[in-house]
C-alpha positions as CSV (number, residue, x, y, z in Angstrom):
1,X,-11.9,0.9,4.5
2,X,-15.6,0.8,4.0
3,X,-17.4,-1.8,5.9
4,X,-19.1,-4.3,3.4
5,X,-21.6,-4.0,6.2
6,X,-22.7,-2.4,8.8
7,X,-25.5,-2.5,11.3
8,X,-25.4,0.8,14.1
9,X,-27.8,-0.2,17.2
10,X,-30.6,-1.7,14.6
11,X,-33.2,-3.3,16.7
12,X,-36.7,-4.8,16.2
13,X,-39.2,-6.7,17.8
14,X,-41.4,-9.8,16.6
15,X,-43.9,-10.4,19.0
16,X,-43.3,-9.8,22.3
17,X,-39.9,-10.3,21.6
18,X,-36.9,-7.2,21.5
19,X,-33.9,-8.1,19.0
20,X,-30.7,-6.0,19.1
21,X,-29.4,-3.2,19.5
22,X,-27.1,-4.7,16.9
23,X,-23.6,-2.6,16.3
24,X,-21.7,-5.1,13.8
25,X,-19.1,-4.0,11.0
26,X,-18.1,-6.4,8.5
27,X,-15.3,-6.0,6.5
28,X,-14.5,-6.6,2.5
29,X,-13.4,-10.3,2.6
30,X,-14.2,-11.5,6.3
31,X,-15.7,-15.0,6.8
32,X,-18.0,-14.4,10.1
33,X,-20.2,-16.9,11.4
34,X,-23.4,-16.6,13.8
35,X,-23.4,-19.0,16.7
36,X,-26.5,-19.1,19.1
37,X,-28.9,-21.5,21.0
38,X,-32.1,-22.4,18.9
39,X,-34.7,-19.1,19.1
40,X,-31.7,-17.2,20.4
41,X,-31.9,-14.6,17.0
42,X,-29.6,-16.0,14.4
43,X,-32.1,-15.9,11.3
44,X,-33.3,-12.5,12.4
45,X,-30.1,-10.8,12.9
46,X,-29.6,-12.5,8.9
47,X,-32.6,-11.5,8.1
48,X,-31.8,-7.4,9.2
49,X,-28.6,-8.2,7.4
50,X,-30.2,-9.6,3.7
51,X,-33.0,-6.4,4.3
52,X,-35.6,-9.2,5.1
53,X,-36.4,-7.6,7.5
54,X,-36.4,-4.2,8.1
55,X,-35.1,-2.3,12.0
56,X,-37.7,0.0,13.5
57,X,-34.5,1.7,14.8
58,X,-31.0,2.2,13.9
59,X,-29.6,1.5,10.7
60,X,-28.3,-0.9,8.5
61,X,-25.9,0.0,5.6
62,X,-23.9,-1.6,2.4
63,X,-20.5,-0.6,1.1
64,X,-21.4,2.6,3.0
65,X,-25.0,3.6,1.9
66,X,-29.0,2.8,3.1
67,X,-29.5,-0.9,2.4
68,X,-33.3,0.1,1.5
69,X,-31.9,2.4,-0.6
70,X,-30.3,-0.3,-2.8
71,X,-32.4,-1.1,-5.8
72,X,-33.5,-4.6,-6.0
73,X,-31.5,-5.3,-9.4
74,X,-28.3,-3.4,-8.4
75,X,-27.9,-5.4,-5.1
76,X,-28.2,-8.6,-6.7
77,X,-25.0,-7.8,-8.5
78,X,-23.4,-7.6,-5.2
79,X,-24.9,-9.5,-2.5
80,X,-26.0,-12.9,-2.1
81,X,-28.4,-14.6,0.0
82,X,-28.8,-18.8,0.9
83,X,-31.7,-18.9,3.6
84,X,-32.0,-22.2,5.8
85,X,-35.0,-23.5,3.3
86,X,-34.3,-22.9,-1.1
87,X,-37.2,-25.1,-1.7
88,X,-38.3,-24.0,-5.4
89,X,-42.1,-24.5,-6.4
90,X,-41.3,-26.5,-9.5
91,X,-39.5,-29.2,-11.0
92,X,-36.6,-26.9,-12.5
93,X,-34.0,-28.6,-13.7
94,X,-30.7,-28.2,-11.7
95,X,-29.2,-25.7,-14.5
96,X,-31.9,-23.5,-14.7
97,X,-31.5,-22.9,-10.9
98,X,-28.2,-22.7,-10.9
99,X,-28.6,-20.1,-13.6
100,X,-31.1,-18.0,-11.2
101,X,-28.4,-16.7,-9.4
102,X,-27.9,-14.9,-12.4
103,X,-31.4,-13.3,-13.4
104,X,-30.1,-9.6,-12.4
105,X,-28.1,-9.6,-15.7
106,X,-29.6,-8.8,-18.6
107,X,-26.7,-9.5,-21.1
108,X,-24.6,-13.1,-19.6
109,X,-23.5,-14.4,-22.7
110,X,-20.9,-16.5,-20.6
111,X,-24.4,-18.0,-18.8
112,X,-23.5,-21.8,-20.1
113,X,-19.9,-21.5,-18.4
114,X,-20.5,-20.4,-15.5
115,X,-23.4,-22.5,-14.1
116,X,-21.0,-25.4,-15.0
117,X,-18.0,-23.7,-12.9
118,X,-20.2,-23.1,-10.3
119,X,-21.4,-26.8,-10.0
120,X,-18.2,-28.1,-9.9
121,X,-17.0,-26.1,-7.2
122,X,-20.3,-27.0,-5.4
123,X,-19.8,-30.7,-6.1
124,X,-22.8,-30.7,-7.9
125,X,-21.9,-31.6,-11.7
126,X,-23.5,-35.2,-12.2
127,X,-26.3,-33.9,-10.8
128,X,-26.5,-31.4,-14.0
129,X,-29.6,-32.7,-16.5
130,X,-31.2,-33.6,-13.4
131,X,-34.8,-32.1,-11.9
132,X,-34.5,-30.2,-8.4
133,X,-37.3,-32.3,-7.2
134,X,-35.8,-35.5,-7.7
135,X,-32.7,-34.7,-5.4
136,X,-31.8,-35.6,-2.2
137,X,-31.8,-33.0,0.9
138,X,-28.4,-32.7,0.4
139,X,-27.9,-33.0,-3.2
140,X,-30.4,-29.8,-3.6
141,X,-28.2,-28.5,-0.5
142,X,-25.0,-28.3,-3.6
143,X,-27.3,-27.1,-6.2
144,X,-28.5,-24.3,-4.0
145,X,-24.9,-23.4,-3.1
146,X,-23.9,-23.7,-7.2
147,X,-27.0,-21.0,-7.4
148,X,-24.8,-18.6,-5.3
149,X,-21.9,-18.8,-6.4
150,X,-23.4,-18.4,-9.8
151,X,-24.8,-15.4,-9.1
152,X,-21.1,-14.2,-7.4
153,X,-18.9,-15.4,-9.3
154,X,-17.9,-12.2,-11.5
155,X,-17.7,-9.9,-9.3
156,X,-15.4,-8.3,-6.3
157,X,-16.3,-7.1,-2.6
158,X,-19.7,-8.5,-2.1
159,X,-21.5,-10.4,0.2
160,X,-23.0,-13.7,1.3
161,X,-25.7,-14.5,3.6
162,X,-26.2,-17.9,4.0
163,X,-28.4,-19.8,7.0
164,X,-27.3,-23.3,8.0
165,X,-25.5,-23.9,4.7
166,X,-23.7,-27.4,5.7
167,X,-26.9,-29.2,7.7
168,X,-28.1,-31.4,4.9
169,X,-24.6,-32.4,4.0
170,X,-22.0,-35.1,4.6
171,X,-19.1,-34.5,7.1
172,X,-16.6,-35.1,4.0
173,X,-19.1,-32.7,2.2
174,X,-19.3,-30.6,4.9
175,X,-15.2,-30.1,4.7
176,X,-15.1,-30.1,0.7
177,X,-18.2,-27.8,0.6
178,X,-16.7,-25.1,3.5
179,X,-13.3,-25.1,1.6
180,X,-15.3,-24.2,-2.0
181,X,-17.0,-21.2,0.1
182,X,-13.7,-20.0,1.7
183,X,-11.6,-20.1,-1.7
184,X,-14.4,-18.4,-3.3
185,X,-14.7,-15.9,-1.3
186,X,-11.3,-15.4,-0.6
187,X,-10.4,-15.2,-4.8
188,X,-12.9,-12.3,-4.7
189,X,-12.9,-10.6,-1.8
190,X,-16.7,-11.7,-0.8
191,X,-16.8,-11.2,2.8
192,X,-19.6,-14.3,4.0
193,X,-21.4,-14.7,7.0
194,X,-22.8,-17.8,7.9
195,X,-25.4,-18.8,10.5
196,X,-23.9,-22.5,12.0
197,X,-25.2,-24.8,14.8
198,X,-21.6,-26.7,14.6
199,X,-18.9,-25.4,16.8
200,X,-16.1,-27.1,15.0
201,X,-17.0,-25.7,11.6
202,X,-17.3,-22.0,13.0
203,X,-13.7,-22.3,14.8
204,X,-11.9,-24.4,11.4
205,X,-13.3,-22.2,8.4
206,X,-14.4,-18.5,9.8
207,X,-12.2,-16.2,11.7
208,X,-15.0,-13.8,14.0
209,X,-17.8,-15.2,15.6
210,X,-20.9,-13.0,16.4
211,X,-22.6,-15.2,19.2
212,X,-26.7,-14.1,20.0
213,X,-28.2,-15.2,22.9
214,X,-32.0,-14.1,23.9
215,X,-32.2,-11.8,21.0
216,X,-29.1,-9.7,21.6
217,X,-25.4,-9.8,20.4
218,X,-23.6,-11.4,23.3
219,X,-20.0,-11.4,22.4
220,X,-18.1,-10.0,19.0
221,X,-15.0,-12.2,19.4
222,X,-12.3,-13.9,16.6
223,X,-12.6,-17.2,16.3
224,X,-9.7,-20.2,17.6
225,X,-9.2,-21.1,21.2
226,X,-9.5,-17.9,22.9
227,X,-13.5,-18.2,22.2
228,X,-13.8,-21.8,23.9
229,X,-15.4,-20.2,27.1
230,X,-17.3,-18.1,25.5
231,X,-18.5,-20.8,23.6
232,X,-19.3,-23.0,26.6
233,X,-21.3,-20.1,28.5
234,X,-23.4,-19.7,25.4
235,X,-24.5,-22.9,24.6
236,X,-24.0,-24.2,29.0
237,X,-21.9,-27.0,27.9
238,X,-18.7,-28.4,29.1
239,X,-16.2,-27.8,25.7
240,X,-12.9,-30.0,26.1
241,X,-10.5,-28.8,23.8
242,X,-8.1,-30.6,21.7
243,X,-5.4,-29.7,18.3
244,X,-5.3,-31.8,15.3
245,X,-2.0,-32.5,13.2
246,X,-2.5,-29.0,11.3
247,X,-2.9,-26.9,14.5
248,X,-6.6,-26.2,14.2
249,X,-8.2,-26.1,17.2
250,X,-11.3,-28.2,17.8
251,X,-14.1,-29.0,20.3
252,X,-15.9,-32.7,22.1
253,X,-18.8,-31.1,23.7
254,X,-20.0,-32.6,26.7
255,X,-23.5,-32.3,29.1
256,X,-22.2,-30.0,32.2
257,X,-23.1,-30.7,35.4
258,X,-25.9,-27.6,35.7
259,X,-27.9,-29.2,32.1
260,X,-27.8,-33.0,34.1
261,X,-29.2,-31.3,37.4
262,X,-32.0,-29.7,35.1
């Protein structure tokens, strides 16, 4: 099978900084999430992925050809992006964002339909008729989410990119709104991959975990409880683990002896 995506030893450097070599393959219908300390890389390995960015070496490729080579229009039909800050520069009403995701079409006539579909499954109906500006952090967290799968929702075997998607949000959201993304996806075949700063939500709703550390990959692994140590090196915390009633594996992170001595 085609990778969805694929990255072969792309590398840049901002600053006086070196990212990568990045080798990743992504596959039709994978969840994947990016785990790292703060500065570690995450948005810019994103950024390479949602052509951002562009490598000064290697390559980075879509369902098997150039992503530059994708025209603008045509890759909107397949791959979506949710970057860490949506702010918009107006007062649009929630609707009219949510309809954004679909500006690459230029016949939608089920338009109307959708942008309500895709607000329910965000959780973000009542907040329909409503101004983007007038919305909480988290309330324009939904809407932004609505816009995305808006702009997905008709089609098979693309992509997500979204940065820190959950942060703004509720734990119950946080549940109700990684469950939407999952069944989404999953109906479709989207493969997502989500940058995340919680532990727990990378090892309950994604099944590979690409962890960065000072600008390069530092471990390709599957998610569960195999990737605890892994987990506790990248971060140096202590990670006690423990199983709820459904058998997912969770984390309590605690300081570790070396972080209390520094």
């Amino acid at each position: 099978m085609t990778p969805i995506l694929e990255l072969s030893f792309a590398t840049m450097q901002l600053g006086q900084q070196y990212f990568g070599p990045f080798n990743v393959q992504v596959a039709p219908g994978e969840c994947v999430a990016i785990l790292g300390p703060s500065g570690a890389g995450k948005s810019t390995l994103l950024k390479l992925m949602a052509r951002e960015l562009h490598p000064q070496a290697g390559t980075v490729a879509f369902a098997g050809r150039p992503l530059a080579q994708w025209p603008l229009a045509e890759l909107a039909l397949r791959r979506a992006v949710l970057p860490q800050g949506s702010n918009v520069a107006f007062g649009l009403p929630c609707e009219l964002v949510i309809g954004l995701g679909r500006v690459a079409r230029l016949v939608d006539p089920l338009l109307g339909q959708i942008v309500q579909d895709a607000a329910a499954l965000a959780h973000a109906t009542h907040l329909l008729g409503r101004r983007l500006d007038t919305l909480s952090g988290g309330e324009q967290a939904r809407v932004q989410l609505a816009r995305i799968f808006a702009q997905m929702w008709d089609v098979e075997n693309g992509l997500i990119l979204v940065d820190e998607p959950l942060a703004a949000l509720d734990p119950g959201l946080q549940f109700d709104l990684l469950d939407s993304l999952r069944q989404f996806c999953a109906a479709r075949g989207h493969a997502v991959i989500a940058i995340l700063h919680d532990i727990n939500h990378a090892l309950l709703g994604f099944e590979r975990l690409l962890l960065v550390r000072s600008g390069q990959l530092a471990a390709d692994i599957a998610s569960g409880a195999g990737a605890v140590p892994a987990l506790a090196a990248l971060y140096g915390i202590a990670l006690t683990t423990a199983t709820n009633g459904d058998g997912d594996v969770c984390v309590i992170p605690a300081r570790s002896a070396v972080r209390r001595a520094a």
